[in-house]
Structure formats: structure tokens, C-alpha cells
MDTraj code that builds the backbone (N, CA, C; nanometers):
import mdtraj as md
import numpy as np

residues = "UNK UNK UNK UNK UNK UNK UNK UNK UNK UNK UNK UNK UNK UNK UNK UNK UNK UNK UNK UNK UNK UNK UNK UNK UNK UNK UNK UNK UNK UNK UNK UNK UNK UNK UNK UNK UNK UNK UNK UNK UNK UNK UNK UNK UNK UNK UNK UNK UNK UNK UNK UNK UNK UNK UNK UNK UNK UNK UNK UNK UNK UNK UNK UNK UNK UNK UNK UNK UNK UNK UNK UNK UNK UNK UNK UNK UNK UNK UNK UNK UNK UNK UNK UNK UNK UNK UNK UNK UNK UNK UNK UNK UNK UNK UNK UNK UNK UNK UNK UNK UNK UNK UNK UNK UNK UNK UNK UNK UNK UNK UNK UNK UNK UNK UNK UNK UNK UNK UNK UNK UNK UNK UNK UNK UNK UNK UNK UNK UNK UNK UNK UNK UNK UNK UNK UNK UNK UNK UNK UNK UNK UNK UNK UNK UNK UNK UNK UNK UNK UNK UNK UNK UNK UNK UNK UNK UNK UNK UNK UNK UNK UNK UNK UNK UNK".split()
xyz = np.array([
    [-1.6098, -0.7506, -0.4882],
    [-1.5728, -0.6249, -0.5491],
    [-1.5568, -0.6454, -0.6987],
    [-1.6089, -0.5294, -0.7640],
    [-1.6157, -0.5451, -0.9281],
    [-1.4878, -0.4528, -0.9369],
    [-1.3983, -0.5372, -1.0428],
    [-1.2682, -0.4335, -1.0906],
    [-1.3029, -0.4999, -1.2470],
    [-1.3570, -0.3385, -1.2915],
    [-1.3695, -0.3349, -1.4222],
    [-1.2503, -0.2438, -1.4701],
    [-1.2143, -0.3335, -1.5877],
    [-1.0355, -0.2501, -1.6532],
    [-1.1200, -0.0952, -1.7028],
    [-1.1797, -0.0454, -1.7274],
    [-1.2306, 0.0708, -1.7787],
    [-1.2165, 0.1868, -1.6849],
    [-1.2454, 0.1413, -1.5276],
    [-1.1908, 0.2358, -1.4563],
    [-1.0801, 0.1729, -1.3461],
    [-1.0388, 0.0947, -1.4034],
    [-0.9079, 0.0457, -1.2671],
    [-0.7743, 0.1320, -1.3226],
    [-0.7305, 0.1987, -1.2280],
    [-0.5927, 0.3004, -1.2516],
    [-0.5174, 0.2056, -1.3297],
    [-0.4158, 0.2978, -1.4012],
    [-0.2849, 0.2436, -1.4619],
    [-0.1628, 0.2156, -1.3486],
    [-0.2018, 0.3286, -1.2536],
    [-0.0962, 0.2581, -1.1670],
    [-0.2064, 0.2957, -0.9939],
    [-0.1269, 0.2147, -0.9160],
    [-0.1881, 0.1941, -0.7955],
    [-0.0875, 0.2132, -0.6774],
    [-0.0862, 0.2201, -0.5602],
    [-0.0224, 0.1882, -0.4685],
    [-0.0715, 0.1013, -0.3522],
    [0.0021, 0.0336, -0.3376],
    [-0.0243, -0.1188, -0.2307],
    [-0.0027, -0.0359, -0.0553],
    [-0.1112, -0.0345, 0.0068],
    [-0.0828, -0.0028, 0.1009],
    [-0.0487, -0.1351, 0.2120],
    [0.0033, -0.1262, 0.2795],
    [0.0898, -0.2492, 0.3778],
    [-0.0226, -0.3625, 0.4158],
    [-0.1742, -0.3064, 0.4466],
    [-0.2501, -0.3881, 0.4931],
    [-0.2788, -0.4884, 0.3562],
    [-0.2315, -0.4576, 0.2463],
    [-0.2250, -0.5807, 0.1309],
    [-0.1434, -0.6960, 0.1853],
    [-0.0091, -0.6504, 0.1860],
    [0.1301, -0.7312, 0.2468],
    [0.0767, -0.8049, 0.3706],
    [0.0018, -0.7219, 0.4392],
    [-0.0306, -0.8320, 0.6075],
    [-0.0958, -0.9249, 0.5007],
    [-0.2300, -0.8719, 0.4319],
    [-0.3474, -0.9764, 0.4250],
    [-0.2744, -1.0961, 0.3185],
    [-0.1922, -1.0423, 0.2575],
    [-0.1337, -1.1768, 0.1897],
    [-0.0238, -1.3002, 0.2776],
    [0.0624, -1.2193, 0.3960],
    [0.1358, -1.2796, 0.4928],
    [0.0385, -1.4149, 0.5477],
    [-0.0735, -1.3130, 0.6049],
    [-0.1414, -1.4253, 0.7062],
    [-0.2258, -1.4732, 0.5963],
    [-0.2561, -1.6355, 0.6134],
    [-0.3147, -1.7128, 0.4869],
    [-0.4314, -1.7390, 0.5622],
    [-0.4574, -1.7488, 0.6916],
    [-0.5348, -1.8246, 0.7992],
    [-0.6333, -1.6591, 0.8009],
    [-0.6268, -1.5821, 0.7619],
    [-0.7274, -1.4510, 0.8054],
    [-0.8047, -1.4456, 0.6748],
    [-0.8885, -1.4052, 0.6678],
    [-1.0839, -1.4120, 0.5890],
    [-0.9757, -1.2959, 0.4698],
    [-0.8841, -1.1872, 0.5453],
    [-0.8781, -1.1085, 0.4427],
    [-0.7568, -1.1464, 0.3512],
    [-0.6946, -1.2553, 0.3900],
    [-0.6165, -1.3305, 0.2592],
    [-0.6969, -1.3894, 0.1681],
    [-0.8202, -1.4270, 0.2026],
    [-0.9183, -1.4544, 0.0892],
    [-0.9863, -1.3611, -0.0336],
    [-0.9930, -1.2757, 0.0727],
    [-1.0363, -1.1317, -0.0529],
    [-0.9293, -1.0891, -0.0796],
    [-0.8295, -1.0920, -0.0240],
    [-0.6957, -1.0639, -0.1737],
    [-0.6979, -1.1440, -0.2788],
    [-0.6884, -1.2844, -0.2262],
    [-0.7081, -1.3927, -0.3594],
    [-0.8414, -1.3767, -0.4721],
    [-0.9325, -1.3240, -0.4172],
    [-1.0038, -1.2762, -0.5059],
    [-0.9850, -1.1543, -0.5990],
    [-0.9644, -1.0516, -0.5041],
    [-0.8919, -0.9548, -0.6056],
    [-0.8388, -0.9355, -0.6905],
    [-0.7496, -1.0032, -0.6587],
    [-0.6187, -1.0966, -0.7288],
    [-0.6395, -1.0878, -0.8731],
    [-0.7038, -1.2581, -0.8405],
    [-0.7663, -1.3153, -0.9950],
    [-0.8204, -1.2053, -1.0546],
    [-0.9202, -1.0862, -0.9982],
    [-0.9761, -1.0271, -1.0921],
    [-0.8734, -0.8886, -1.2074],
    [-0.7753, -0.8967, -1.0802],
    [-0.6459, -0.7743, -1.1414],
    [-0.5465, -0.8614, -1.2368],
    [-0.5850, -1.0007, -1.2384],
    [-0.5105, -1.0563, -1.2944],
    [-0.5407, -1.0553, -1.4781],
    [-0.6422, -1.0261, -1.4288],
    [-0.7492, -1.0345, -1.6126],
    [-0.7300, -0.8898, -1.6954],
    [-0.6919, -0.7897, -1.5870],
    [-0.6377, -0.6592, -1.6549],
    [-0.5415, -0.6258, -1.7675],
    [-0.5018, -0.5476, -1.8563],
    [-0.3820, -0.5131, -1.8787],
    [-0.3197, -0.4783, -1.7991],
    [-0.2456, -0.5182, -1.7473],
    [-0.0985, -0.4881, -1.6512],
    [-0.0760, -0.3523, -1.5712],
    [-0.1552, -0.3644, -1.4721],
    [-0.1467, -0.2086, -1.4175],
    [-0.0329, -0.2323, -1.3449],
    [0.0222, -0.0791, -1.3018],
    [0.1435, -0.1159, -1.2353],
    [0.1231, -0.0939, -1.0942],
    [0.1287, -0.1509, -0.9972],
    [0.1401, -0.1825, -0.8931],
    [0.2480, -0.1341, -0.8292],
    [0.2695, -0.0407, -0.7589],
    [0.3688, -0.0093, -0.6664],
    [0.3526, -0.0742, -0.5273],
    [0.4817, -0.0715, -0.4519],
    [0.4814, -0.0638, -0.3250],
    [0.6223, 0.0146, -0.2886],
    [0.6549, 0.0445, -0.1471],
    [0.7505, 0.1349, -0.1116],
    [0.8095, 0.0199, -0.0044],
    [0.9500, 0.0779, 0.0296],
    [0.9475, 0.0017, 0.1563],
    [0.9462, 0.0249, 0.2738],
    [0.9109, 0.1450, 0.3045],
    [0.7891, 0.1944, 0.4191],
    [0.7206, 0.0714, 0.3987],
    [0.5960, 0.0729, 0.3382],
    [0.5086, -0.0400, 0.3424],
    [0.5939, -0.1951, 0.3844],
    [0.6736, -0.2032, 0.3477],
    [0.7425, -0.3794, 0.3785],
    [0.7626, -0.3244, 0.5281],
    [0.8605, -0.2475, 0.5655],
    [0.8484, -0.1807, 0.6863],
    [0.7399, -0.2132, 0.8434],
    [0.6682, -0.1455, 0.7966],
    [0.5599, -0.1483, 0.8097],
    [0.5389, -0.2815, 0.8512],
    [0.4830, -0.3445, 0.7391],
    [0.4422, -0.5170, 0.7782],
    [0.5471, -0.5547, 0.8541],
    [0.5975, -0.5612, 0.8603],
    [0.7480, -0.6145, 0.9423],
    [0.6936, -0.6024, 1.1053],
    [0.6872, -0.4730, 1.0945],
    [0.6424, -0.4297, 1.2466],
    [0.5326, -0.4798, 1.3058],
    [0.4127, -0.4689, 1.2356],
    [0.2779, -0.5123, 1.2167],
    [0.2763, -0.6728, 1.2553],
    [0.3312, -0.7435, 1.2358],
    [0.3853, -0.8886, 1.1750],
    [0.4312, -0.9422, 1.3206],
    [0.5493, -0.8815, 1.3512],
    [0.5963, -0.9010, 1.4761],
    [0.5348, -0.9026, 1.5831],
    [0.4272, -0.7682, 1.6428],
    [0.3343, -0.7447, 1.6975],
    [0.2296, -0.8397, 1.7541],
    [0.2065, -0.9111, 1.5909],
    [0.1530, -1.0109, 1.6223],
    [0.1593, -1.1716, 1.6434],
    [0.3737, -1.1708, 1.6855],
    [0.3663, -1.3008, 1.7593],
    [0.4112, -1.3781, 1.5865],
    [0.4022, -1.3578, 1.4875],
    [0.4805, -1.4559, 1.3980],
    [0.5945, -1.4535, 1.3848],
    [0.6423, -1.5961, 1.3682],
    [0.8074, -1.6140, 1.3508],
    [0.9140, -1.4948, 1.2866],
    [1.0201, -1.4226, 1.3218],
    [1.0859, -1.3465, 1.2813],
    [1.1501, -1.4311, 1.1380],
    [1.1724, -1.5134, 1.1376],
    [1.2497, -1.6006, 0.9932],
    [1.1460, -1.5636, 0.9299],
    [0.9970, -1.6203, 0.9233],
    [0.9301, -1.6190, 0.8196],
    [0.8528, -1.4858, 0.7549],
    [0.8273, -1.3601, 0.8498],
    [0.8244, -1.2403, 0.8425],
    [0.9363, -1.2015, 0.7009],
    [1.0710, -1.2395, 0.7264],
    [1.1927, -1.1369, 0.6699],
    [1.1792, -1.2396, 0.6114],
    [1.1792, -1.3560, 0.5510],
    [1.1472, -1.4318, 0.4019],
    [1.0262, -1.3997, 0.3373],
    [0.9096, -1.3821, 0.3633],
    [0.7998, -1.3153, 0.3208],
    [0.8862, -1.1917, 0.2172],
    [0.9239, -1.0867, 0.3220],
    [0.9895, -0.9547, 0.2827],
    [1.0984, -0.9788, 0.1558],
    [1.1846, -1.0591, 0.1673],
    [1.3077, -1.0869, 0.0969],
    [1.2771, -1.1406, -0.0108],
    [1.1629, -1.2114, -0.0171],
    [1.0798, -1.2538, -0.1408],
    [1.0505, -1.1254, -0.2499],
    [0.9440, -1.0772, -0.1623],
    [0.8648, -0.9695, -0.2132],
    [1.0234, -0.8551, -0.2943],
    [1.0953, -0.8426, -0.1804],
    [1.1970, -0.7411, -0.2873],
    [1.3259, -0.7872, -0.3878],
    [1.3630, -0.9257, -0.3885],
    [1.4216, -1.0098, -0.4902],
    [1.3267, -1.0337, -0.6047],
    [1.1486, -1.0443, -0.6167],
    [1.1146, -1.1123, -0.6793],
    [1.0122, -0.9676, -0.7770],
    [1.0250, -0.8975, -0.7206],
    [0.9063, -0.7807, -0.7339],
    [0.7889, -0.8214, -0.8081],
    [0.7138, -0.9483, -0.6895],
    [0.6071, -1.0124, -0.7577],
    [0.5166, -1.0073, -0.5953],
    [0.4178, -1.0415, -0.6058],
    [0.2579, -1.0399, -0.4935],
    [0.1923, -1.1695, -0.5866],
    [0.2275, -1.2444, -0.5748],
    [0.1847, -1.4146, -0.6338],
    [0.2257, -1.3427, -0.7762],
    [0.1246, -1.4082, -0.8460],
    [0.1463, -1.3687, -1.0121],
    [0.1621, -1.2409, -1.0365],
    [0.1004, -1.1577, -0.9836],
    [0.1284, -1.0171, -1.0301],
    [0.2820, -0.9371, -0.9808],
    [0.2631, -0.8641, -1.1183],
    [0.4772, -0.7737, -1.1236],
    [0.4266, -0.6133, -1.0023],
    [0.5224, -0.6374, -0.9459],
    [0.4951, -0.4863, -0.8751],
    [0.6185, -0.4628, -0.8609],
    [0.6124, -0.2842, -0.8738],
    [0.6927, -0.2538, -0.8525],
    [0.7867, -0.1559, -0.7462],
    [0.9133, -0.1456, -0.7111],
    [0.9628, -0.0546, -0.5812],
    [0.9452, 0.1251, -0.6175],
    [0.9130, 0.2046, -0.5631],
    [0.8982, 0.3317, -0.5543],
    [0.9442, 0.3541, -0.4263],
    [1.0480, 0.4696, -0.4673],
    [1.1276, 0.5969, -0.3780],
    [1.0406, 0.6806, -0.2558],
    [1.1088, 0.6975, -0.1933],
    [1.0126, 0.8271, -0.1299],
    [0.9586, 0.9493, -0.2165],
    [1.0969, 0.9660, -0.3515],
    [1.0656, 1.0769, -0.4498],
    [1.1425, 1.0292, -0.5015],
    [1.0817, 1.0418, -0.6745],
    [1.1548, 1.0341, -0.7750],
    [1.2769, 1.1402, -0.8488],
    [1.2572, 1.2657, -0.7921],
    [1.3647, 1.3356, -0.7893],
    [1.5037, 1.3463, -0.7255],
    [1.5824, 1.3089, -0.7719],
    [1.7686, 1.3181, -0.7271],
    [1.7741, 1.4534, -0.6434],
    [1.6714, 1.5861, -0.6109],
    [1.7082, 1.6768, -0.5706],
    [1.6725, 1.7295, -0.4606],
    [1.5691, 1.5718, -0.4153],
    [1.4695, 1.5956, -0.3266],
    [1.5257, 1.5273, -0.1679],
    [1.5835, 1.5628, -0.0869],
    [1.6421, 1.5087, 0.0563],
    [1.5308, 1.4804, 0.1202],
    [1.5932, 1.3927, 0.2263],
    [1.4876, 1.3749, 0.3298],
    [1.4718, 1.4197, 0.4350],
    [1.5130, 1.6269, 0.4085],
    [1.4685, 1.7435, 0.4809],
    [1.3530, 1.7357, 0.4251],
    [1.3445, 1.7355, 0.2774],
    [1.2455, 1.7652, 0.2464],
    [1.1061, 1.7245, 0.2413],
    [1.1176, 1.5603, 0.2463],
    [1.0473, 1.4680, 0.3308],
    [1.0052, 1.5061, 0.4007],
    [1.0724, 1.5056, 0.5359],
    [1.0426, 1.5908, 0.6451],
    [0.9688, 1.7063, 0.6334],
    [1.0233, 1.8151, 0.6247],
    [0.9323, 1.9205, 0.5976],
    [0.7305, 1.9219, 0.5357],
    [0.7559, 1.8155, 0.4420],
    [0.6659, 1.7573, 0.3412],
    [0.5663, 1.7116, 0.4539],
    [0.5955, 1.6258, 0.5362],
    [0.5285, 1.5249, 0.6036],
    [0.5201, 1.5799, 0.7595],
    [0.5844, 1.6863, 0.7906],
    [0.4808, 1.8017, 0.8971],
    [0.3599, 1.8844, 0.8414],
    [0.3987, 1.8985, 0.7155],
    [0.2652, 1.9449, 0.6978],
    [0.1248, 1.8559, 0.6567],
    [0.1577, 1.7821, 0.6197],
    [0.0774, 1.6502, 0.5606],
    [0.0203, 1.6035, 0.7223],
    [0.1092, 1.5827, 0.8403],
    [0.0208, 1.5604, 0.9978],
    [-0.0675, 1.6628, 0.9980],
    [-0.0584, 1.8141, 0.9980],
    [-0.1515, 1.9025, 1.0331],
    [-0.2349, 1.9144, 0.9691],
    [-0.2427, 1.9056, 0.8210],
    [-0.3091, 1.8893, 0.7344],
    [-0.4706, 1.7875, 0.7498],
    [-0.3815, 1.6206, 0.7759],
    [-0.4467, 1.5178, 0.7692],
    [-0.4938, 1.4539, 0.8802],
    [-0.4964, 1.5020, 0.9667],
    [-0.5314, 1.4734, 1.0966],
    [-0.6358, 1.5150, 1.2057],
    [-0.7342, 1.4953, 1.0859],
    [-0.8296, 1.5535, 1.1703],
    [-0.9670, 1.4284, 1.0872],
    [-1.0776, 1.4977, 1.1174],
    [-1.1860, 1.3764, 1.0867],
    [-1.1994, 1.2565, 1.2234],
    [-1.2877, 1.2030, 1.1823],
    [-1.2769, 1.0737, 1.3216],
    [-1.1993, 0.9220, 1.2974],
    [-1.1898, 0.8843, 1.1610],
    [-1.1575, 0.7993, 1.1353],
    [-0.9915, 0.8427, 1.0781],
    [-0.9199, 0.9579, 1.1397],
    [-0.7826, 0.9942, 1.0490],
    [-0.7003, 0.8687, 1.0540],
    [-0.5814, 0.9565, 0.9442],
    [-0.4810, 0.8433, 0.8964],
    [-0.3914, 0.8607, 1.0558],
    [-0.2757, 0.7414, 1.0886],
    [-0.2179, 0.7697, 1.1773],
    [-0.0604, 0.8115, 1.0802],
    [0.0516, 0.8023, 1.1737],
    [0.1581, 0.8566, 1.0792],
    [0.1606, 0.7683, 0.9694],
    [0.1899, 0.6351, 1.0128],
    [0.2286, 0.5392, 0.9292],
    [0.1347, 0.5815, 0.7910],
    [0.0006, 0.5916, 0.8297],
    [-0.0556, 0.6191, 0.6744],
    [-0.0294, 0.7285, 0.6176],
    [0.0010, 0.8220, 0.6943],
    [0.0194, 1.0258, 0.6141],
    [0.1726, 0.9739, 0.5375],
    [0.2779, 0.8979, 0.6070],
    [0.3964, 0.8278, 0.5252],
    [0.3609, 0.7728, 0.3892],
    [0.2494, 0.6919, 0.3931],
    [0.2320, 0.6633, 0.2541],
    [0.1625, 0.7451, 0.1600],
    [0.0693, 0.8576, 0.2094],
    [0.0387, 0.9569, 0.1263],
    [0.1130, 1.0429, 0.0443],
    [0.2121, 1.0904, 0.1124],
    [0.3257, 1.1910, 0.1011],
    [0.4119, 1.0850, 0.0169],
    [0.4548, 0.9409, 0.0159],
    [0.5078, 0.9001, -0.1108],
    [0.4290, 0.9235, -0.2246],
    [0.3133, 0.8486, -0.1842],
    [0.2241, 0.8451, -0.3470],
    [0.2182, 0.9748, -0.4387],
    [0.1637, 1.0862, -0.2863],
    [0.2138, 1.2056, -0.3730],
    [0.3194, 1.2599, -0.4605],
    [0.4201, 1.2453, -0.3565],
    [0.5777, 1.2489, -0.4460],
    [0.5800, 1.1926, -0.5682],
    [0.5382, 1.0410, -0.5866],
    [0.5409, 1.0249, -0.7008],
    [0.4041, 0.9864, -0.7659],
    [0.3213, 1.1103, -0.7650],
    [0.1764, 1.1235, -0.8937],
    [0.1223, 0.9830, -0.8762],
    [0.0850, 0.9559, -0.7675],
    [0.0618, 0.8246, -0.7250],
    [-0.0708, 0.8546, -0.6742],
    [-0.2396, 0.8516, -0.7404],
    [-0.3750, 0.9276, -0.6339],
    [-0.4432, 0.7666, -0.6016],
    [-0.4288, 0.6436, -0.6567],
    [-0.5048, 0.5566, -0.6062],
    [-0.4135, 0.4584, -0.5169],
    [-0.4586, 0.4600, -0.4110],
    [-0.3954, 0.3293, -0.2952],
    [-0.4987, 0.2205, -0.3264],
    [-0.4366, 0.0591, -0.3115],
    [-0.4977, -0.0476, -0.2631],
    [-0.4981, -0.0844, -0.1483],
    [-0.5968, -0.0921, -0.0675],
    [-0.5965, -0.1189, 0.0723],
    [-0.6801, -0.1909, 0.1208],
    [-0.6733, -0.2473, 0.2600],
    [-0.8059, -0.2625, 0.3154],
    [-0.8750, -0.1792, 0.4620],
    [-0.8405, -0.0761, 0.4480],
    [-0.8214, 0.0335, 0.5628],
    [-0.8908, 0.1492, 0.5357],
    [-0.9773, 0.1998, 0.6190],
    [-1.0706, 0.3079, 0.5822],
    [-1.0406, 0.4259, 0.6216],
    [-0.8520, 0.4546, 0.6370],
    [-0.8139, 0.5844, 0.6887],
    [-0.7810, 0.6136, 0.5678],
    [-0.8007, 0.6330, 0.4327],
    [-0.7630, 0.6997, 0.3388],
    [-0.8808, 0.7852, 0.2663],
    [-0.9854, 0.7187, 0.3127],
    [-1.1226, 0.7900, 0.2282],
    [-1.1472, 0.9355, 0.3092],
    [-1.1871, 1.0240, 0.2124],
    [-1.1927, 1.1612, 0.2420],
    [-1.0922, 1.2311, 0.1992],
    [-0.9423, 1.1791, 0.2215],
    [-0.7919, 1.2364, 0.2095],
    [-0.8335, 1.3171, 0.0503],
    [-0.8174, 1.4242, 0.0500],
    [-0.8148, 1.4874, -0.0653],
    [-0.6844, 1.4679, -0.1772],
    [-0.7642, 1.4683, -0.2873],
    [-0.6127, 1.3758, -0.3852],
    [-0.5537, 1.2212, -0.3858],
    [-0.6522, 1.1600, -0.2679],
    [-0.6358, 1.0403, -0.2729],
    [-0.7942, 0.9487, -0.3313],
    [-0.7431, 0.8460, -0.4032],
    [-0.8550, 0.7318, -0.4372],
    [-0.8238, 0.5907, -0.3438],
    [-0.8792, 0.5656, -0.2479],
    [-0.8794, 0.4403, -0.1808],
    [-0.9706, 0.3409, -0.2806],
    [-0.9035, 0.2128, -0.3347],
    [-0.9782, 0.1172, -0.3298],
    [-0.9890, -0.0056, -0.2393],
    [-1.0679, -0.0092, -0.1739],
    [-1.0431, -0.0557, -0.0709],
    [-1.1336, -0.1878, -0.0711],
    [-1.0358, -0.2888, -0.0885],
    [-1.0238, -0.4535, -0.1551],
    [-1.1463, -0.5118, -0.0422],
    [-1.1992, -0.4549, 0.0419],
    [-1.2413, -0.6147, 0.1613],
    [-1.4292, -0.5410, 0.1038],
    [-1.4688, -0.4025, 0.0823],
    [-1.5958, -0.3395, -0.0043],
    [-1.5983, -0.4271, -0.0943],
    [-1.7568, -0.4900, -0.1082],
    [-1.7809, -0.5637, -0.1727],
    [-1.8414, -0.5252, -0.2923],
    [-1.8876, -0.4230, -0.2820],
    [-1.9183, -0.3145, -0.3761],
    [-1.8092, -0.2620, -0.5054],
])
top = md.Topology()
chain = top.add_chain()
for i, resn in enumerate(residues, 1):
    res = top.add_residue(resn, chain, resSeq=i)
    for name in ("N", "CA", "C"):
        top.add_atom(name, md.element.get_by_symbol(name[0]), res)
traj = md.Trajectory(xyz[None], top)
């Protein structure tokens, strides 16, 4: 994958399948993160979000698949003491950046975002319409991923790290 700084966002959002592919070191797609990597590394400093839905997320994901519970929640405890993904700074994002915004409103937000987004053959499941409805909240249109339930989503930019293109 070519990440040229001319069109790589100023800011991004890390969708969870980053967090797996960096967890597991032994899977092909911890390799194309490490590539990625290096190449986001040569950027000016985009900012990188993640939520902790997404840590969440991996957590669950993680478990599922049979790895140690210690090393799962040190992975995690890393990632939110250190607000780093190897060399690169990332940073924590809210569900919403507004003080006025509850999580009725969440709610509310994210019934409509299921009816909305749930359709197509390849749709998002909840877990992903959860991370839409943050990014949205906070003016957030490009995800990093390696997951092909975001393409189509209107208002969203998937770059999607494992396209070699």
C-alpha cells in the first residue's frame, strides 16, 4: 500500500482490527501493519485516534481466540498508559466531544445508524456501526482498518491497510 502524505488524512481512526493485527505477531496481518507503520511513520504526524470501544473490542476478539487473559489486558494497559501503537502517538477519543451529549443520546444516535447501515451484503455488524457513530461524533470520516465492512458507508473513508493498492 502507497501512503502518500499529500492525501493521507490529518486525522484517522484505528479501527480494532489494527489492535488484533498488532496483538497477534504470528498472523501475515501483523506484518502489513509493520509495513504501514514505517510508511505513516515518514508522515507529518497525523493524529491517530482510537476509542475504547475499540480496546474493548480486542479484548473480546482476543479472548475468543484462546490467548492468555494477562497478556490481552497488558497489551490494553500499555496501549492506554502509553498512548503509543509502537512508535507512533495516538490518541483516546470520547464517544462525543460534547459535555451535553448523554448516552441517551448515543443511543438514540446508534438506532438509527443500525437501520440506516445495515443493509448491503457485506454490512457493518454492531460492533462496527459503534465505531461509525463515534467517528461521526467526533468529525472523524477516515477509519484505518483491515475490514471491508466500512466501504460504501456514506461519510466514511476506509483505508484499509492489508489493499495493496
Amino acid at each position: 500500500m502507497v501512503v502518500e502524505e499529500s492525501i493521507f488524512p490529518k486525522r484517522a481512526y484505528m479501527d480494532t482490527s489494527i489492535f488484533i493485527s498488532e496483538f497477534r505477531k504470528k498472523d501475515e496481518r501483523h506484518q502489513v501493519l509493520t509495513d504501514f507503520i514505517k510508511k505513516v511513520e515518514k508522515l507529518k504526524k497525523p493524529t491517530l485516534c482510537y476509542s475504547r470501544w475499540a480496546l474493548a473490542e480486542t479484548y473480546n476478539r482476543l479472548m475468543k481466540d484462546e490467548f492468555l487473559e494477562a497478556d490481552i489486558l497488558r497489551f490494553i494497559k500499555n496501549i492506554l498508559e502509553t498512548n503509543k501503537l509502537r512508535s507512533l502517538n495516538i490518541k483516546p477519543i470520547g464517544v462525543y466531544p460534547n459535555k451535553n451529549y448523554s448516552f441517551d443520546d448515543f443511543f438514540n444516535n446508534l438506532g438509527v445508524d443500525l437501520i440506516k447501515y445495515k443493509t448491503g451484503k457485506d454490512r457493518p455488524g454492531l460492533g462496527d456501526i459503534i465505531h461509525i457513530r463515534i467517528m461521526k461524533n467526533n468529525r472523524i470520516k477516515t477509519i484505518l482498518t483491515s475490514d471491508s465492512h466500512f466501504e460504501g458507508i456514506p461519510g466514511i473513508i476506509p483505508i484499509n491497510i492489508s489493499n495493496k493498492k
